[in-house]
Structures are given as structure tokens and as C-alpha cells.
PyMOL Python script that loads the backbone (N, CA, C, O; Angstrom):
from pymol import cmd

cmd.read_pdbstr("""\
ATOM      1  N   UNK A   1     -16.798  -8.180 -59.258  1.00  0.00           N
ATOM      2  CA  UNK A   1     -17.207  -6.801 -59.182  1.00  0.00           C
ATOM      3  C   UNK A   1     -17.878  -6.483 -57.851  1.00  0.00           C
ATOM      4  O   UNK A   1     -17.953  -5.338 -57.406  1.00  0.00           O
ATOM      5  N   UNK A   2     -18.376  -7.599 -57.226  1.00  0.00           N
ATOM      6  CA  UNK A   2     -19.232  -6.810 -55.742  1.00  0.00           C
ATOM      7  C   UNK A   2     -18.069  -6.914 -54.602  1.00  0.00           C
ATOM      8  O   UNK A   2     -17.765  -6.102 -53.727  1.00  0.00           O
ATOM      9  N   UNK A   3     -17.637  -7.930 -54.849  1.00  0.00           N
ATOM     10  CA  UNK A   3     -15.952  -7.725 -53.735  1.00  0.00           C
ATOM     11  C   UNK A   3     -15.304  -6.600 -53.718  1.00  0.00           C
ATOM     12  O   UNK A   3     -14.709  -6.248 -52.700  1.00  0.00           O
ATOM     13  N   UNK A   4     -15.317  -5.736 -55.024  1.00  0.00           N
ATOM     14  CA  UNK A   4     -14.576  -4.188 -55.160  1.00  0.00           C
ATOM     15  C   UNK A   4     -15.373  -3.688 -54.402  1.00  0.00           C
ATOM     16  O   UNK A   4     -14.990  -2.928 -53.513  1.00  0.00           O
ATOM     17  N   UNK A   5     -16.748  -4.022 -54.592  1.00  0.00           N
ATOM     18  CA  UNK A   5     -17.644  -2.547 -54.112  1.00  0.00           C
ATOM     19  C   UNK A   5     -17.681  -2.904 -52.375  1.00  0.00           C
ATOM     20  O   UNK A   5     -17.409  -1.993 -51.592  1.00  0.00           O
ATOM     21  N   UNK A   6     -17.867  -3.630 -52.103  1.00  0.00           N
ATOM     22  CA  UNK A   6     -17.805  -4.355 -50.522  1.00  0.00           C
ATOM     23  C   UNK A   6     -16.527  -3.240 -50.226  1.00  0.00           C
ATOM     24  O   UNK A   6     -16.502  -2.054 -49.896  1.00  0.00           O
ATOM     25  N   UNK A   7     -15.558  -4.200 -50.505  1.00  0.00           N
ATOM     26  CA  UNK A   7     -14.330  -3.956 -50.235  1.00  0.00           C
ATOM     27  C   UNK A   7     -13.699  -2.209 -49.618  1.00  0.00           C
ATOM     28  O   UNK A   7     -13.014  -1.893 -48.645  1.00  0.00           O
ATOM     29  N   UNK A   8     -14.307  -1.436 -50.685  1.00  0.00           N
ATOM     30  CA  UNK A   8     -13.980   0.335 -50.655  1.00  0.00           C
ATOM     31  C   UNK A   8     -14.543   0.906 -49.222  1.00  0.00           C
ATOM     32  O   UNK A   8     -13.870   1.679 -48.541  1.00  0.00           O
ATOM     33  N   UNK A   9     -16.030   0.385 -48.781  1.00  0.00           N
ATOM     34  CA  UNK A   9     -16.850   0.847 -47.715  1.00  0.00           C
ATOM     35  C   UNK A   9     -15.954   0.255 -46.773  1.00  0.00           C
ATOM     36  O   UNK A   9     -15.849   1.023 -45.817  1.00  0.00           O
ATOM     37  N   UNK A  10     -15.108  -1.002 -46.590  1.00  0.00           N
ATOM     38  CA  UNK A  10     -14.867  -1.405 -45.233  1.00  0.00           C
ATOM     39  C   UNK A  10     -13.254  -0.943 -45.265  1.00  0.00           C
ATOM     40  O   UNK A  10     -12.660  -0.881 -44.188  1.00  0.00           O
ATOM     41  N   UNK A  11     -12.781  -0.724 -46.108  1.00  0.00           N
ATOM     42  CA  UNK A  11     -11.029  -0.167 -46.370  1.00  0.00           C
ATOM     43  C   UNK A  11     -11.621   1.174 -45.863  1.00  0.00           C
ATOM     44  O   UNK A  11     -10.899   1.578 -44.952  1.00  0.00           O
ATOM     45  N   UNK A  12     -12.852   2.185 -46.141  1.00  0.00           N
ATOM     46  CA  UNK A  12     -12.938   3.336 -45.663  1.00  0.00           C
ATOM     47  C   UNK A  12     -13.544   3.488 -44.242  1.00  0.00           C
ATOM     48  O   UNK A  12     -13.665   4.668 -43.910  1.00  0.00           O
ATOM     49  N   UNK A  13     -13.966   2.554 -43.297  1.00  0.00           N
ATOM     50  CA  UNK A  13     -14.317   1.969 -42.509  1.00  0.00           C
ATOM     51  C   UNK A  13     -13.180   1.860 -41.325  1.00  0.00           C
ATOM     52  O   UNK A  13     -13.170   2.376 -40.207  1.00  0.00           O
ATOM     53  N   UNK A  14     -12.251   1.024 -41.959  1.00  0.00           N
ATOM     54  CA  UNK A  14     -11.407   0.833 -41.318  1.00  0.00           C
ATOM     55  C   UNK A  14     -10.262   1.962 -40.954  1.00  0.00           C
ATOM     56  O   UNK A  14      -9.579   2.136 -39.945  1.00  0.00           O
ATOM     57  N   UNK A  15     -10.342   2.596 -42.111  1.00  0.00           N
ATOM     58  CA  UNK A  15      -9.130   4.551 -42.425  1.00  0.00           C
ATOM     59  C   UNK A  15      -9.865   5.256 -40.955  1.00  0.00           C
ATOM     60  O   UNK A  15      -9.295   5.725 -39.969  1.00  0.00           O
ATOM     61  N   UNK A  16     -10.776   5.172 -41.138  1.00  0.00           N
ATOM     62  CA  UNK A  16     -11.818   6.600 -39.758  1.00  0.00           C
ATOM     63  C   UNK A  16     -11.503   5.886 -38.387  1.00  0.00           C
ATOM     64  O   UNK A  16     -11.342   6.654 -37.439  1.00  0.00           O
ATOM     65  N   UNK A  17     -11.397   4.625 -38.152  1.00  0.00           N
ATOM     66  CA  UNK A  17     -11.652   3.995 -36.721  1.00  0.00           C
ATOM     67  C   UNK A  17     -10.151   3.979 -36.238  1.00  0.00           C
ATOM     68  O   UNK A  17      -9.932   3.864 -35.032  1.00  0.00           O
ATOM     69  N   UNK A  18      -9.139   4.088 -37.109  1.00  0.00           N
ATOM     70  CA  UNK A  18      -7.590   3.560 -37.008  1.00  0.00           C
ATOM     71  C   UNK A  18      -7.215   5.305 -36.409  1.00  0.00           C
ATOM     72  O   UNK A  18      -6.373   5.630 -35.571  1.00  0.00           O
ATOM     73  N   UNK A  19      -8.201   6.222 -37.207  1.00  0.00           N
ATOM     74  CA  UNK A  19      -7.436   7.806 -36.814  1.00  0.00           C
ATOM     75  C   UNK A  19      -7.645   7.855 -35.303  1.00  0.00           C
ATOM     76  O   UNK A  19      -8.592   7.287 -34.759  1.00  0.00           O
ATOM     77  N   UNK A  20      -6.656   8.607 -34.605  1.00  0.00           N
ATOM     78  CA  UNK A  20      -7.025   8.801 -33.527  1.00  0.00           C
ATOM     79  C   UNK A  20      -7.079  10.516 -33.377  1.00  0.00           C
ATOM     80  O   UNK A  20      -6.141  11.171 -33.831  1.00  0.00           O
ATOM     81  N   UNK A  21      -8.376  11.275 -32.631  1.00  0.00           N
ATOM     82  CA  UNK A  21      -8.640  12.892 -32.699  1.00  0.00           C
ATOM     83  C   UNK A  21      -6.900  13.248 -31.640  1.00  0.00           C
ATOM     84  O   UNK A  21      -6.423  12.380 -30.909  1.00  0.00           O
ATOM     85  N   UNK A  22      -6.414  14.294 -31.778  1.00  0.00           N
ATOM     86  CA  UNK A  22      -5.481  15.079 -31.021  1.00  0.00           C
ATOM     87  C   UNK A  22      -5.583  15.268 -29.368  1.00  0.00           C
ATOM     88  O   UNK A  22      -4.686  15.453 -28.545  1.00  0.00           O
ATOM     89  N   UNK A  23      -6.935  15.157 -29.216  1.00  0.00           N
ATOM     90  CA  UNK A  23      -7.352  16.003 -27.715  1.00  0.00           C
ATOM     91  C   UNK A  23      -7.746  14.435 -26.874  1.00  0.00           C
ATOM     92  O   UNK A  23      -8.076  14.409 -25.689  1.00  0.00           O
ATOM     93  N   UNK A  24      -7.644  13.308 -27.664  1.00  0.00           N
ATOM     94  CA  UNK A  24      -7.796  11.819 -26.981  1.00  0.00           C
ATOM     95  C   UNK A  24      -6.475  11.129 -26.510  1.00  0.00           C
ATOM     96  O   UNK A  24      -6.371  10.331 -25.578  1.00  0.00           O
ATOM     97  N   UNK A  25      -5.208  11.719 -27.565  1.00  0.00           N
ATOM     98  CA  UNK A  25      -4.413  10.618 -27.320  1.00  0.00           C
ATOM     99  C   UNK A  25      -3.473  11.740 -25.921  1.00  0.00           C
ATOM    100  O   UNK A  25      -3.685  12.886 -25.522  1.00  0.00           O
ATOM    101  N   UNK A  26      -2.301  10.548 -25.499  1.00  0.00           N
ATOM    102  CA  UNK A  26      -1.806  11.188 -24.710  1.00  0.00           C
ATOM    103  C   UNK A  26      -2.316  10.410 -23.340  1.00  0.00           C
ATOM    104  O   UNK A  26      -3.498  10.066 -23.328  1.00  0.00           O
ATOM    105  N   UNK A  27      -1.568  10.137 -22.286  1.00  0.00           N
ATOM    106  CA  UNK A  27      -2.199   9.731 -20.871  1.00  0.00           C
ATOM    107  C   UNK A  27      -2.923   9.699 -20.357  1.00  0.00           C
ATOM    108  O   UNK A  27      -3.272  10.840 -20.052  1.00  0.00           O
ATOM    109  N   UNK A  28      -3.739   8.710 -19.824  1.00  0.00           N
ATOM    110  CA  UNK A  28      -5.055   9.343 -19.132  1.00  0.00           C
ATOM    111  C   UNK A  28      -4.972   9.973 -17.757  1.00  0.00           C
ATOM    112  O   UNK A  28      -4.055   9.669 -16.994  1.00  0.00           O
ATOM    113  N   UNK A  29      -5.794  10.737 -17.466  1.00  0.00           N
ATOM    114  CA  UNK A  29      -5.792  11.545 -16.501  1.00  0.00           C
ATOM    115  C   UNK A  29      -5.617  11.085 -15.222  1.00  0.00           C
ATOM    116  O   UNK A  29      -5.174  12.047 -14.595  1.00  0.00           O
ATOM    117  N   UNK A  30      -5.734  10.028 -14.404  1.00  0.00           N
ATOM    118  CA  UNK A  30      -5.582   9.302 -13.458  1.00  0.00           C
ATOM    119  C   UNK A  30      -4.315   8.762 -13.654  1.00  0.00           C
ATOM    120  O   UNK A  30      -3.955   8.526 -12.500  1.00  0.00           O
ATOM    121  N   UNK A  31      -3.377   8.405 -14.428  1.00  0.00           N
ATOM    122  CA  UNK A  31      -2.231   7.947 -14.392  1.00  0.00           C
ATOM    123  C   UNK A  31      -1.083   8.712 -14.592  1.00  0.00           C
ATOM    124  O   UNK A  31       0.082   8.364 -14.397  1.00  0.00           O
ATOM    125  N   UNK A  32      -1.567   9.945 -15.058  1.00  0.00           N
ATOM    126  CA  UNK A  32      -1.122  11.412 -14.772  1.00  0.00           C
ATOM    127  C   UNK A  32      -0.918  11.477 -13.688  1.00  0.00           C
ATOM    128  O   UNK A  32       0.174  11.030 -13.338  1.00  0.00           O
ATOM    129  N   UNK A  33      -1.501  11.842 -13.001  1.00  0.00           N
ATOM    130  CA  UNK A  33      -1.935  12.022 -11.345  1.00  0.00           C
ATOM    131  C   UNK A  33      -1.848  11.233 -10.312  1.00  0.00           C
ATOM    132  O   UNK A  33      -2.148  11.649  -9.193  1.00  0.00           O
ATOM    133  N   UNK A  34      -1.344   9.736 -10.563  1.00  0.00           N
ATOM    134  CA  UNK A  34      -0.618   9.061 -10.008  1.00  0.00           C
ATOM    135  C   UNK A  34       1.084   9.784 -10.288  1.00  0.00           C
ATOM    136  O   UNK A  34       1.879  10.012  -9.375  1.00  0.00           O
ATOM    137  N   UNK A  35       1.195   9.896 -10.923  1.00  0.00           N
ATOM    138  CA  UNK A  35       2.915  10.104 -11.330  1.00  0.00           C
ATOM    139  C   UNK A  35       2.915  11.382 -10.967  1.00  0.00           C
ATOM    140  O   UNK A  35       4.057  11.839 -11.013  1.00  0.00           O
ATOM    141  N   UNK A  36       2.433  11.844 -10.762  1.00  0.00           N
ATOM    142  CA  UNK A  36       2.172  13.612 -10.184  1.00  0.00           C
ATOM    143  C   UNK A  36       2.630  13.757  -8.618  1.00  0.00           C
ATOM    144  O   UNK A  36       3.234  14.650  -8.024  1.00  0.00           O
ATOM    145  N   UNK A  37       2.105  12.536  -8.213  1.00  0.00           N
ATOM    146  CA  UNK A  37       1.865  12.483  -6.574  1.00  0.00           C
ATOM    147  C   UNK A  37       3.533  12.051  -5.765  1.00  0.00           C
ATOM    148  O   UNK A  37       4.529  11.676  -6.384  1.00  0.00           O
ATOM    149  N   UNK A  38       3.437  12.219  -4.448  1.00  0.00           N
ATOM    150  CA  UNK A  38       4.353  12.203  -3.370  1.00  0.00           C
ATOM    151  C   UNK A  38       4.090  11.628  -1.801  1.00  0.00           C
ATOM    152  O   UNK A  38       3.116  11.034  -1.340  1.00  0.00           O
ATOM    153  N   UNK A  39       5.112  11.967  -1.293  1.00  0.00           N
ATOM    154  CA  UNK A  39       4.744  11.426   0.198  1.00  0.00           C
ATOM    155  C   UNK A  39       3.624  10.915   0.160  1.00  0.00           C
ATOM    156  O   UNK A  39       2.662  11.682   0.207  1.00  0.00           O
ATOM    157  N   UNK A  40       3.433   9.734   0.080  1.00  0.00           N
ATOM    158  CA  UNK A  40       2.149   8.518   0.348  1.00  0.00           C
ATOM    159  C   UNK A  40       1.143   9.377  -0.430  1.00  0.00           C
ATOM    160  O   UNK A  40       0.393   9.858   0.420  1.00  0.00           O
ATOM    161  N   UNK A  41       0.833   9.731  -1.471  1.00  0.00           N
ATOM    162  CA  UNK A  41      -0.246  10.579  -2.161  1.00  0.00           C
ATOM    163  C   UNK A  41      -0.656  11.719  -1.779  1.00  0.00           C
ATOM    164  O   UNK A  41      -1.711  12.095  -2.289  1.00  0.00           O
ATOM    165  N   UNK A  42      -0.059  12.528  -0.893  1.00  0.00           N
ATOM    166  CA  UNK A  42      -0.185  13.592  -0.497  1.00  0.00           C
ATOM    167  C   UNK A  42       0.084  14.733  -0.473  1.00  0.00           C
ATOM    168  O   UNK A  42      -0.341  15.771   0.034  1.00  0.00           O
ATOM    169  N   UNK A  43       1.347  14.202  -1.490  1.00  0.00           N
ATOM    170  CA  UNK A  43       1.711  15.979  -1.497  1.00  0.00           C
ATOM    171  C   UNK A  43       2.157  16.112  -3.516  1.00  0.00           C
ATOM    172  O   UNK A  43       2.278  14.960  -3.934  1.00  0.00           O
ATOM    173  N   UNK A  44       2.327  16.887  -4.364  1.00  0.00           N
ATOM    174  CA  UNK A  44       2.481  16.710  -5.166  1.00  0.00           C
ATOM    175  C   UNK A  44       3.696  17.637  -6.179  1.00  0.00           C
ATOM    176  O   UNK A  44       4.111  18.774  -5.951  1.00  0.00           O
ATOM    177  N   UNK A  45       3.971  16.962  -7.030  1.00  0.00           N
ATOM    178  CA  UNK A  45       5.540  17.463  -7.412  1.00  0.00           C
ATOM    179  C   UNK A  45       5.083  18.858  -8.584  1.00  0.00           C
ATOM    180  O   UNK A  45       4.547  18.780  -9.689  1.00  0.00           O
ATOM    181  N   UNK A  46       5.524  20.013  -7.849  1.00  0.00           N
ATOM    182  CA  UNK A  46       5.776  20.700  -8.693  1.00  0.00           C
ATOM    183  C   UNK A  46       6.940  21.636  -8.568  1.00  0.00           C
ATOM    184  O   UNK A  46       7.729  21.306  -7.682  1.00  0.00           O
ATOM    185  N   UNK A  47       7.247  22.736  -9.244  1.00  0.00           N
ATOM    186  CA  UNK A  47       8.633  23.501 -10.125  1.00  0.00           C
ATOM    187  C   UNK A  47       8.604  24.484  -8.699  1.00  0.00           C
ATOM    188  O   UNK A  47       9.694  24.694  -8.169  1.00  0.00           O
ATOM    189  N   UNK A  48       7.699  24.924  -8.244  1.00  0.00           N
ATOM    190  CA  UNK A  48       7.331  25.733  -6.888  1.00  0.00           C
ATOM    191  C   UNK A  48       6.036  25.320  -6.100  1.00  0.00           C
ATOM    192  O   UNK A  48       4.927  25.089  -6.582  1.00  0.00           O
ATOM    193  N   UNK A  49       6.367  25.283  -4.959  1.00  0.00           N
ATOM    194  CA  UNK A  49       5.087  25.476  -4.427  1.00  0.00           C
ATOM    195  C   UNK A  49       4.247  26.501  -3.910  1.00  0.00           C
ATOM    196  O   UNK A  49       4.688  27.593  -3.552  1.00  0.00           O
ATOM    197  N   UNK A  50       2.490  26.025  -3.839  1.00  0.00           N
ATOM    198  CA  UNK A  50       1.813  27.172  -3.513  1.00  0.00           C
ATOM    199  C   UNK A  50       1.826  27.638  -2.020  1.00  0.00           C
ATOM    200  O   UNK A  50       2.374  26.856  -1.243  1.00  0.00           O
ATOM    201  N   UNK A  51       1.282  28.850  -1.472  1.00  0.00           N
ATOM    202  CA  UNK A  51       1.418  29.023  -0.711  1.00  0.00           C
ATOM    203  C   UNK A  51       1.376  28.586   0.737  1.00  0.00           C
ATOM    204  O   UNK A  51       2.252  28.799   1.575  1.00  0.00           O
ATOM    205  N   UNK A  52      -0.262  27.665   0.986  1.00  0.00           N
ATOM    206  CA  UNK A  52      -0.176  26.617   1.907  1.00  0.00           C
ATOM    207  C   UNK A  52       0.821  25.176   1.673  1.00  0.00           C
ATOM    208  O   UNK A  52       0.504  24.157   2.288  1.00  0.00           O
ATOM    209  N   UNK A  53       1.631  25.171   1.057  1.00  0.00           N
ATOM    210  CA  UNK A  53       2.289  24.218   0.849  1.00  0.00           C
ATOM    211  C   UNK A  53       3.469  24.300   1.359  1.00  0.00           C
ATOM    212  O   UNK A  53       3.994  25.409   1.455  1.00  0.00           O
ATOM    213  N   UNK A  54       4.069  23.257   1.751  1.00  0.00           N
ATOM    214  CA  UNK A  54       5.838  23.190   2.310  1.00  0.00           C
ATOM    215  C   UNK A  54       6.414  22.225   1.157  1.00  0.00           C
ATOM    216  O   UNK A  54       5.832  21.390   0.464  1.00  0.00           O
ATOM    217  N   UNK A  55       7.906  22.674   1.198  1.00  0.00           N
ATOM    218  CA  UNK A  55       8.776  22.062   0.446  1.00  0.00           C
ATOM    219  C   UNK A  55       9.141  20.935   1.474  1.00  0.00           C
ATOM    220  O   UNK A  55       9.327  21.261   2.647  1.00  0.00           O
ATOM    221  N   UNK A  56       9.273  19.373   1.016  1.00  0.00           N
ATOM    222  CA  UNK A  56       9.127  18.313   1.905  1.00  0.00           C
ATOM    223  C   UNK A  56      10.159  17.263   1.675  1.00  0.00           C
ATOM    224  O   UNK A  56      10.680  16.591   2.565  1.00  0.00           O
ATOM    225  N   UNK A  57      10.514  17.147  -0.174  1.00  0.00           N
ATOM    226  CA  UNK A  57      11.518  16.007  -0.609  1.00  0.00           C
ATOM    227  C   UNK A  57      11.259  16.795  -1.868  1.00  0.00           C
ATOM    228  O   UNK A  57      10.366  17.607  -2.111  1.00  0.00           O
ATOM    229  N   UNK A  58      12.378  16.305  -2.696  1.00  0.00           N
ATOM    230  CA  UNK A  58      12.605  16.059  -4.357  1.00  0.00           C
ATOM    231  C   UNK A  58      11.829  15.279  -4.883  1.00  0.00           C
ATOM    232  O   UNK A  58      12.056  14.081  -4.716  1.00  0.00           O
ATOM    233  N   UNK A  59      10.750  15.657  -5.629  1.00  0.00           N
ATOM    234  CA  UNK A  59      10.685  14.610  -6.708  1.00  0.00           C
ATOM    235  C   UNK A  59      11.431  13.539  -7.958  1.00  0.00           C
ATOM    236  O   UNK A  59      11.263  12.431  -8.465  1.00  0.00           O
ATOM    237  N   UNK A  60      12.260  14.618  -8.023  1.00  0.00           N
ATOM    238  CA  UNK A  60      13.692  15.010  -9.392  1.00  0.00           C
ATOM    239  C   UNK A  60      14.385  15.774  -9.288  1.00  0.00           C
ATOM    240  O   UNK A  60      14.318  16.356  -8.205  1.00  0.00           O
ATOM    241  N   UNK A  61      15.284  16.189 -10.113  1.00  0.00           N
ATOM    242  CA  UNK A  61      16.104  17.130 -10.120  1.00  0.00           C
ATOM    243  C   UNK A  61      15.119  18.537 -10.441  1.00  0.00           C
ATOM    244  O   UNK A  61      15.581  19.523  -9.867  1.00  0.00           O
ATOM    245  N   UNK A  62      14.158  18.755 -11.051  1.00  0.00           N
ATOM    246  CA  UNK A  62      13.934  20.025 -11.317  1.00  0.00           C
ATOM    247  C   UNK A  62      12.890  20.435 -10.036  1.00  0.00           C
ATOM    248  O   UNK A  62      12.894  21.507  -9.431  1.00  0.00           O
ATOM    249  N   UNK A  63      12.088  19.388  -9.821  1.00  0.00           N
ATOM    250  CA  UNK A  63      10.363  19.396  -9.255  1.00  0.00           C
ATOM    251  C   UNK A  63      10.796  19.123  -7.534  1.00  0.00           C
ATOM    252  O   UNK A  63      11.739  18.515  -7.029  1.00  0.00           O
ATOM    253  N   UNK A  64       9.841  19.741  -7.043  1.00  0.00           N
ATOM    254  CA  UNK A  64       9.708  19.279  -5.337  1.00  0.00           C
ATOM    255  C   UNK A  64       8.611  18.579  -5.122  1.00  0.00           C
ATOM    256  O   UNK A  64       7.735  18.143  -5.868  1.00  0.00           O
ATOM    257  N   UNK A  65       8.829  18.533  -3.790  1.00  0.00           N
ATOM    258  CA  UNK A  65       7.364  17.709  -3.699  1.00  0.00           C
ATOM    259  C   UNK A  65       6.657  18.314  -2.832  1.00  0.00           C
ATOM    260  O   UNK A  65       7.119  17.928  -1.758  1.00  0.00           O
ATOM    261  N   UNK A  66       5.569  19.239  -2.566  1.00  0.00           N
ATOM    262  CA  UNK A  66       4.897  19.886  -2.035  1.00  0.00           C
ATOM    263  C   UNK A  66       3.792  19.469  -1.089  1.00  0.00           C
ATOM    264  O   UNK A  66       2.972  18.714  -1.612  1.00  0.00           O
ATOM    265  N   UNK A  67       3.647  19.676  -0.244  1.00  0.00           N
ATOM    266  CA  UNK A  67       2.618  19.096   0.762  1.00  0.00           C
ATOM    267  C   UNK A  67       2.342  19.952   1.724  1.00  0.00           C
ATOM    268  O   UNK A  67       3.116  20.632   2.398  1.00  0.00           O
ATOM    269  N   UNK A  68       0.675  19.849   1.760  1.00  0.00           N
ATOM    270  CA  UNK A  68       0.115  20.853   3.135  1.00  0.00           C
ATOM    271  C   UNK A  68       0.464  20.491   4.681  1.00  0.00           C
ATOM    272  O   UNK A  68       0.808  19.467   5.271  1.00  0.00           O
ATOM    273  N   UNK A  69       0.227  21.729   5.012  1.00  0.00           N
ATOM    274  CA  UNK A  69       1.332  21.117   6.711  1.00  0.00           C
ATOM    275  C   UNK A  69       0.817  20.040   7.289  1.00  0.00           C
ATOM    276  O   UNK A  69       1.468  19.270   7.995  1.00  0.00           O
ATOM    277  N   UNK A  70      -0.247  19.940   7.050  1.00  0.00           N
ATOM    278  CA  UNK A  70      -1.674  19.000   8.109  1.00  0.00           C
ATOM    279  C   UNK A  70      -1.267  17.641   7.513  1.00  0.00           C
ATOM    280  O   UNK A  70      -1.510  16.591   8.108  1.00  0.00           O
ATOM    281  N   UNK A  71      -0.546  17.693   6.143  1.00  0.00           N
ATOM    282  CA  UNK A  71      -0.472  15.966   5.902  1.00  0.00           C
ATOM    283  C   UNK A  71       0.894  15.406   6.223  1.00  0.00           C
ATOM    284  O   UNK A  71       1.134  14.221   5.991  1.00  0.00           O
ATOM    285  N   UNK A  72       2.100  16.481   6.923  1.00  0.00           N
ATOM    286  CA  UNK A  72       3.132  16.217   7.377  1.00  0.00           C
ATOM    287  C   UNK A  72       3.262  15.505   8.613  1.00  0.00           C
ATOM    288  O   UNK A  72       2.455  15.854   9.475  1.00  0.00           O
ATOM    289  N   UNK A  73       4.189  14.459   8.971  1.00  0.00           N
ATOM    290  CA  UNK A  73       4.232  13.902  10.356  1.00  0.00           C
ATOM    291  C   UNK A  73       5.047  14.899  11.011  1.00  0.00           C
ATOM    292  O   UNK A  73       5.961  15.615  10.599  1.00  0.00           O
ATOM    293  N   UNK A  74       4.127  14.681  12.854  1.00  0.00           N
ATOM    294  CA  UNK A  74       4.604  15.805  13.646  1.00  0.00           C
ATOM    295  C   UNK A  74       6.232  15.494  13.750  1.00  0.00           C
ATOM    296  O   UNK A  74       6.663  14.363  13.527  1.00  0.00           O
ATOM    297  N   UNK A  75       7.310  16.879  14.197  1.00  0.00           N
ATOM    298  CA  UNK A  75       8.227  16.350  14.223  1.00  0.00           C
ATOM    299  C   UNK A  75       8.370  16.104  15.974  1.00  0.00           C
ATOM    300  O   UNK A  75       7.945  16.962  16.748  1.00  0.00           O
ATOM    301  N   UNK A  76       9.018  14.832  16.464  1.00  0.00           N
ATOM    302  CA  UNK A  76       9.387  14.938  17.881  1.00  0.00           C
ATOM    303  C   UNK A  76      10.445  15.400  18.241  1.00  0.00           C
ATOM    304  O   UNK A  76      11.175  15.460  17.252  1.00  0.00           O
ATOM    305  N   UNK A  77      10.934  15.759  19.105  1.00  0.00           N
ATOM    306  CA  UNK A  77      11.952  16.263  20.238  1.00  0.00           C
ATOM    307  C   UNK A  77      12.864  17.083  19.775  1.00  0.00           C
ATOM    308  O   UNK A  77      14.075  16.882  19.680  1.00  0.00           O
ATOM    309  N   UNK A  78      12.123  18.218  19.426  1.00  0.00           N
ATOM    310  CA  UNK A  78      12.516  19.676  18.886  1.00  0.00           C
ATOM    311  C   UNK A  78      11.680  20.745  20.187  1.00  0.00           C
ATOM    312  O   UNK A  78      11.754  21.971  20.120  1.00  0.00           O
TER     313      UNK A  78
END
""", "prot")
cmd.dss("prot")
cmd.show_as("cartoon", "prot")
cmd.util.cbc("prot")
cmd.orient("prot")
């Protein structure tokens, strides 16, 4: 009889620690943002870019890779 009663607290113990909340799971934010990134970490892939930004390479087929002019290499003998 005390093995049942043991038993219920750590089976309910174990139910709460196994759930995981909605807003935890999913990638963490830094490895996001590695996979986000471009040209040597500098420029980053999105659907358009913003306004200080140049279109530079593909990320993929849908995404570019966006980068501010200042992190572009100069071009020579133009």
C-alpha cells in the first residue's frame, strides 16, 4: 500500500516535467540566426530587402541575401 501512494506523486511528477510549454519548443534563437545569415555573416536572407540593403547572392530559390553596402568588397577595375 505505500508503493501505490509513493508511486502516484512521482508518475505525476514525472507527467509535468515530460510537458513541454508552446512558446519554449522550437529553435533556439542563435541557431536561427546562424541559418538566417550570408556572405561571411553579414548580410542576411530575406524574401526582399530593406532599403539600405543590396541584393548580393541567393540564399535559395525564394530568399536573397541582403547586405549593407559598407560590408560589400570594393569592386576593382570598373
Amino acid at each position: 500500500m505505500a508503493t501505490a501512494r509513493s508511486a502516484l506523486p512521482v508518475l505525476a511528477l514525472l507527467g509535468l516535467l515530460s510537458w513541454v510549454p508552446p512558446a519554449g519548443s522550437g529553435p533556439n534563437a542563435y541557431i536561427k540566426r546562424f541559418y538566417n545569415t550570408c556572405w561571411r555573416f553579414s548580410g542576411v536572407c530575406r524574401v526582399a530587402c530593406q532599403a539600405k540593403e543590396v541584393y548580393h547572392i541567393l540564399c535559395d530559390s525564394a530568399r536573397k541575401c541582403c547586405v549593407k553596402k559598407a560590408h560589400l568588397p570594393p569592386v576593382v577595375g570598373v
